[in-house]
C-alpha positions in Angstrom: 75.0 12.5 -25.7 78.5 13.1 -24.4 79.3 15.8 -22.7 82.8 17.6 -21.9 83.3 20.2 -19.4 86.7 22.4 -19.8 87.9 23.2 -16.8 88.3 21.3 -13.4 87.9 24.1 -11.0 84.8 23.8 -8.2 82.5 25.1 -11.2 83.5 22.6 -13.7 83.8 19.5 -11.5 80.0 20.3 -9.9 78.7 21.1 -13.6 80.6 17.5 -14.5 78.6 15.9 -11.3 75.4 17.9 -12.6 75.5 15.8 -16.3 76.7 12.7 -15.3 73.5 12.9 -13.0 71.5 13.5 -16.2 72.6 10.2 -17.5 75.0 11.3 -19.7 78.7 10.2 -20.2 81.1 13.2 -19.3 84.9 13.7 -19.8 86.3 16.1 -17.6 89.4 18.1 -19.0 91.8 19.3 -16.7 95.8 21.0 -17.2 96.8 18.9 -14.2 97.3 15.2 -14.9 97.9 14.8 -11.4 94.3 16.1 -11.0 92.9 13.6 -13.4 94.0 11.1 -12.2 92.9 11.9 -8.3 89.2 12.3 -9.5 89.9 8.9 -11.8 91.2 6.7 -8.7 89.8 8.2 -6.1 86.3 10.2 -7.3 87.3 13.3 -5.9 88.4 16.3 -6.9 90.3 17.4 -3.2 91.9 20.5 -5.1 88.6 22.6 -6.1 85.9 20.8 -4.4 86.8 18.3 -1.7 83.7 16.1 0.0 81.5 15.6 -3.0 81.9 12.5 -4.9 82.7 12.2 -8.7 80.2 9.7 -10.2 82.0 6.6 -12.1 80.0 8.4 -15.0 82.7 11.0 -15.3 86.3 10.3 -17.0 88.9 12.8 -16.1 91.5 13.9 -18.8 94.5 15.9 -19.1 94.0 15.2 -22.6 92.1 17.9 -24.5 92.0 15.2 -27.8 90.6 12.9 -25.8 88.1 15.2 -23.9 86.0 16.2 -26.6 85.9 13.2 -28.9 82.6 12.4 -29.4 81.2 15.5 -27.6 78.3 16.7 -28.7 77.6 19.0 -26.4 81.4 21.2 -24.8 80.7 23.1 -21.4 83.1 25.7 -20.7 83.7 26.3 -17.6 87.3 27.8 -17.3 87.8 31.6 -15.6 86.8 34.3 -18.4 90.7 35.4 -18.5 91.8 32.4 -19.3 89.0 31.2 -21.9 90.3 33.2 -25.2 93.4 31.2 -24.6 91.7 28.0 -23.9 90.0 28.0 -27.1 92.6 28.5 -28.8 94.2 25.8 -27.5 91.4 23.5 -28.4 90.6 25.2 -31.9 90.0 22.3 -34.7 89.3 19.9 -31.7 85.5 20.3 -31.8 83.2 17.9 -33.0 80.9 18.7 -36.6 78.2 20.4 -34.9 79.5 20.5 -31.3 77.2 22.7 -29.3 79.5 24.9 -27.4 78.0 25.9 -23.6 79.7 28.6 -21.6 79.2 27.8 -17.6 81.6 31.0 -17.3 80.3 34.4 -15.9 82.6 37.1 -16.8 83.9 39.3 -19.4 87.0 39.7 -21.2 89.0 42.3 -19.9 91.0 43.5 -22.5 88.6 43.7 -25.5 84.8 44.2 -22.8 83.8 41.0 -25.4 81.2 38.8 -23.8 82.1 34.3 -24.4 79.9 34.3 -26.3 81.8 37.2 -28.8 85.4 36.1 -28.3 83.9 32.7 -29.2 83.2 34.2 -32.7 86.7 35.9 -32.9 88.8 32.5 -31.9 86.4 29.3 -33.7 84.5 30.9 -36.0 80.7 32.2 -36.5 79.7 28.5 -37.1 80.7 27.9 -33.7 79.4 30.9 -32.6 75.9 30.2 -34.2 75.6 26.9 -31.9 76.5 28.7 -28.8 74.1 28.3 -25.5 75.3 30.5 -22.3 74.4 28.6 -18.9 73.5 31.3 -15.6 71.8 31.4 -13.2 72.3 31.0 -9.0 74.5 27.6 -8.2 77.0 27.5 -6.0 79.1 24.9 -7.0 79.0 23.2 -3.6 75.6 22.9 -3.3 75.0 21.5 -7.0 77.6 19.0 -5.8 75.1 18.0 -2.8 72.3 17.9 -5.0 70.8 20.4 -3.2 67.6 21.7 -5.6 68.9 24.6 -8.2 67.6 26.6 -11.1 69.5 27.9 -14.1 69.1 29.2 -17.5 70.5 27.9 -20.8 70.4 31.0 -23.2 70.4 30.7 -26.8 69.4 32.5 -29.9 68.9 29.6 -31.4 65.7 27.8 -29.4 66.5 24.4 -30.2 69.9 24.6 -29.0 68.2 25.9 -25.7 66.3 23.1 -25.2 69.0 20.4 -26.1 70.7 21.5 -23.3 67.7 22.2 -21.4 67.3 18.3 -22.2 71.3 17.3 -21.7 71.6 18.4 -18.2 68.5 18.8 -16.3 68.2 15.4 -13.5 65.7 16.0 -10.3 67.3 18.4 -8.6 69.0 20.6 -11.7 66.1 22.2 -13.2 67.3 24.2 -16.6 65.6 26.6 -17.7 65.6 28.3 -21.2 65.7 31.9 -22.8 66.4 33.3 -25.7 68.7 36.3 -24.3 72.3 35.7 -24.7 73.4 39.1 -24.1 71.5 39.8 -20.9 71.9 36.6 -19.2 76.0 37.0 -20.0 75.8 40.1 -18.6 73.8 39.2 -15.7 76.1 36.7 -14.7 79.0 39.0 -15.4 78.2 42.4 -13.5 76.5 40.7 -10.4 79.7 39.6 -9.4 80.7 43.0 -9.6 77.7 44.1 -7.4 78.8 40.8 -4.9 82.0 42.9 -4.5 80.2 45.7 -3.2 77.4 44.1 -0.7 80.9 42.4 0.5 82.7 45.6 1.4 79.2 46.9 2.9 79.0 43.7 5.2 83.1 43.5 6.0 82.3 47.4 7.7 80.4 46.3 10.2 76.6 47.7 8.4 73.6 46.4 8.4 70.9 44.6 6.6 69.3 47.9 5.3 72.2 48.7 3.4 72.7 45.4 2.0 69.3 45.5 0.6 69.9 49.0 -0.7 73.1 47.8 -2.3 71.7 44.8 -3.6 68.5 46.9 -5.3 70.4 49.6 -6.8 72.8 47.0 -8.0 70.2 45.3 -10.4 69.2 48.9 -11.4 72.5 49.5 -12.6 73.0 45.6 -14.1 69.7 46.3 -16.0 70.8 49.6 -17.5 73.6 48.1 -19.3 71.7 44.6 -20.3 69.3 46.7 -22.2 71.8 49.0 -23.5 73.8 46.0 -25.2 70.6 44.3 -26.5 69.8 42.9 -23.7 66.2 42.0 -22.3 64.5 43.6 -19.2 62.8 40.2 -18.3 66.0 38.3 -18.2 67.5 40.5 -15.4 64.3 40.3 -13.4 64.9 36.4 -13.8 67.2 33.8 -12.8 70.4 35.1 -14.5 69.8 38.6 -13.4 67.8 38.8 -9.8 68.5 35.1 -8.7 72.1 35.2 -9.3 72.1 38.9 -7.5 70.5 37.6 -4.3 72.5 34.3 -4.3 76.1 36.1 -4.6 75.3 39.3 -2.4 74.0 37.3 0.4 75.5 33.5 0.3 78.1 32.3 2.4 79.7 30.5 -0.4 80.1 33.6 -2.6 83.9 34.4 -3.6 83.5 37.8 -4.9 81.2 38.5 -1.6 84.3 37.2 0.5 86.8 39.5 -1.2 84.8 42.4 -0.6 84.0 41.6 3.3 88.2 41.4 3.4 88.5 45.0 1.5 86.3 46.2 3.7 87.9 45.4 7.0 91.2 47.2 5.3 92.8 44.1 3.9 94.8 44.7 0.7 93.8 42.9 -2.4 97.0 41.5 -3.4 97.1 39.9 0.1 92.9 38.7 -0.1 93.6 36.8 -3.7 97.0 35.3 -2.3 95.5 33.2 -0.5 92.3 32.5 -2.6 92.3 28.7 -4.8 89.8 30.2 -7.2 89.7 33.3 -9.2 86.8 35.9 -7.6 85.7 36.9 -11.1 84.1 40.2 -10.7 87.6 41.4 -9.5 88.6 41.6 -13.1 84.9 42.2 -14.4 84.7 45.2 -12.7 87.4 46.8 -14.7 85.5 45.3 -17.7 81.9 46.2 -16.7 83.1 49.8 -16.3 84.8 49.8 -20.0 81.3 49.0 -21.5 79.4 51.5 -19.8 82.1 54.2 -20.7 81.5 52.7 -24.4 77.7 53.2 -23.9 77.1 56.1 -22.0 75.5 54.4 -18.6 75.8 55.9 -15.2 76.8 52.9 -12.6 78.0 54.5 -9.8 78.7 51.4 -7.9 81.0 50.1 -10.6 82.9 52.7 -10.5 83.6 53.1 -6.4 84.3 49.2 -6.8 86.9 49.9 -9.2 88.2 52.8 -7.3 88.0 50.3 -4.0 90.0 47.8 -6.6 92.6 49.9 -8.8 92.8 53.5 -7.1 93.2 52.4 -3.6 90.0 54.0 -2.2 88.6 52.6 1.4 85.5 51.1 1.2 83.9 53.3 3.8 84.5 56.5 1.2 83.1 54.8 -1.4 79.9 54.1 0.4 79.9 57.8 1.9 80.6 58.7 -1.9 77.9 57.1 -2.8 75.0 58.2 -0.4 76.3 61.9 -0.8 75.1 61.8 -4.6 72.7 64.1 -5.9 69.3 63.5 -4.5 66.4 62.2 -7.7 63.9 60.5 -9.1 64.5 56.1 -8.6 63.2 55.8 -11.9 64.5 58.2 -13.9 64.7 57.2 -17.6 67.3 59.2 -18.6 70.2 55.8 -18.7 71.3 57.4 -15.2 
């Protein structure tokens, strides 16, 4: 099978690494030719993810014709801002039967649609019907080194789990499947919100107690929404949910982590992203995590002091005093609060 990844950020190129390791022939598809052709002469992609090498199994394209020719199986792997656009860029480019894989762990902004949703709205419900979300925690960087990792391919349609299961998983990329779309997008989406948080807890100078805290109330709060959008409560105690959690509230590779430490130490966060290569989703998921709870009635308290951190200007140390002076109750109260 031939496989293309869109996008040639760190995520991308590693998930590109990932297949070709699988055995399978990849085209990479990048905006910069100048890119393409770095990681075409010289097997490297300096930019997004310099020291790993890019097998001779993976073609690099500015091309987007080119890319998915012949692809039976299209990763996406592009920020979630920029993905609407990017399929419609690459509408009526898609193989018959294409199954379309979003490696991308965020939601839309604007609309609070999940991939797999504004992948409906811009190519169609065929499309949409062989669509297969990819989660889980992987750091870029250390699926690059081959370092052992477990993810999820989610799909409604089991088959099309297990084709990818089959696609990508090599010895030390173990796939995983599930048949929970909407909780595995959402996993992948909110923790990076909650990444945001355990960040700002660590940049103030506290301890391992409230990291834990932060991290546990976190998934309380992730799981409240999954389930409240369809999702399943096994999905966030898995991979996509509690593994991704741990790996971005706690790993020293973690963007959205290193955004918040910078908040909290008083940085503004016009001057953290400035000098950032790659986007730190859960800045914009936050404001989009927030907008679906509003929609369906769930308390998450941590959102919302993120966002205040984000958009309102609010010091990290008052939103953590905000949030330990809430009303005092039960830990598992039923009641969606």
């Amino acid at each position: 099978m031939r496989v293309a990844v869109i996008g040639a950020g760190g995520w991308g190129t590693a998930l590109s690494i990932a297949a070709a390791r699988a055995g399978r022939e990849v085209r990479l598809w990048s905006r910069s030719a100048a890119l393409a052709e770095e990681v075409n002469a010289r097997r490297v992609n300096s930019v997004y993810l310099g020291g790993h090498a890019v097998p001779e199994g993976v073609s690099a394209t500015p091309d987007a014709r080119e890319a998915l020719e012949g692809a039976g199986l299209v990763v996406l792997a592009a920020p979630s801002h920029a993905t609407r656009g990017v399929l419609e860029s690459l509408r009526g480019l898609f193989e018959p039967g294409a199954v379309v894989v979003s490696a991308t762990k965020g939601v839309e902004v604007e609309t609070g649609l999940r991939i797999s949703q504004v992948v409906g709205e811009v190519l169609g419900s065929e499309a949409a019907a062989r669509f297969v979300c990819l989660s889980g925690p992987s750091f870029a960087r250390e699926v690059a080194a081959d370092q052992p990792t477990a993810v999820v391919a989610a799909s409604a349609d089991e088959a099309l789990g297990r084709e990818v299961q089959r696609a990508l998983s090599a010895r030390n990329f173990r796939v995983y499947t599930n048949p929970d779309v909407t909780g595995t997008e959402l996993g992948g989406a909110s923790k990076n919100v909650m990444a945001l948080a355990a960040g700002m807890v660590a940049g103030l100078g506290l301890g391992t107690n409230s990291v834990a805290a932060l991290v546990t109330r976190g998934l309380a709060e992730m799981t409240r929404l999954a389930l409240a959008e369809g999702g399943r409560l096994e999905t966030l105690t898995g991979l996509a949910g509690l593994g991704d959690l741990v790996l971005t509230c706690t790993g020293g590779l973690s963007r959205n982590r290193r955004v918040g430490e910078e908040l909290g130490r008083g940085r503004a966060l016009e001057d953290v992203l400035a000098g950032m290569r790659e986007v730190a989703e859960g800045v914009r998921t936050a404001r989009a995590v927030r907008l679906l709870a509003a929609r369906r009635g769930v308390e998450m308290p941590i959102t919302e002091e993120v966002h205040a951190v984000l958009y309102d200007g609010k010091p990290a140390r008052a939103a953590v005093e905000s949030l330990m002076s809430r009303p005092l109750k039960d830990e598992f109260e039923v009641s969606g609060r």
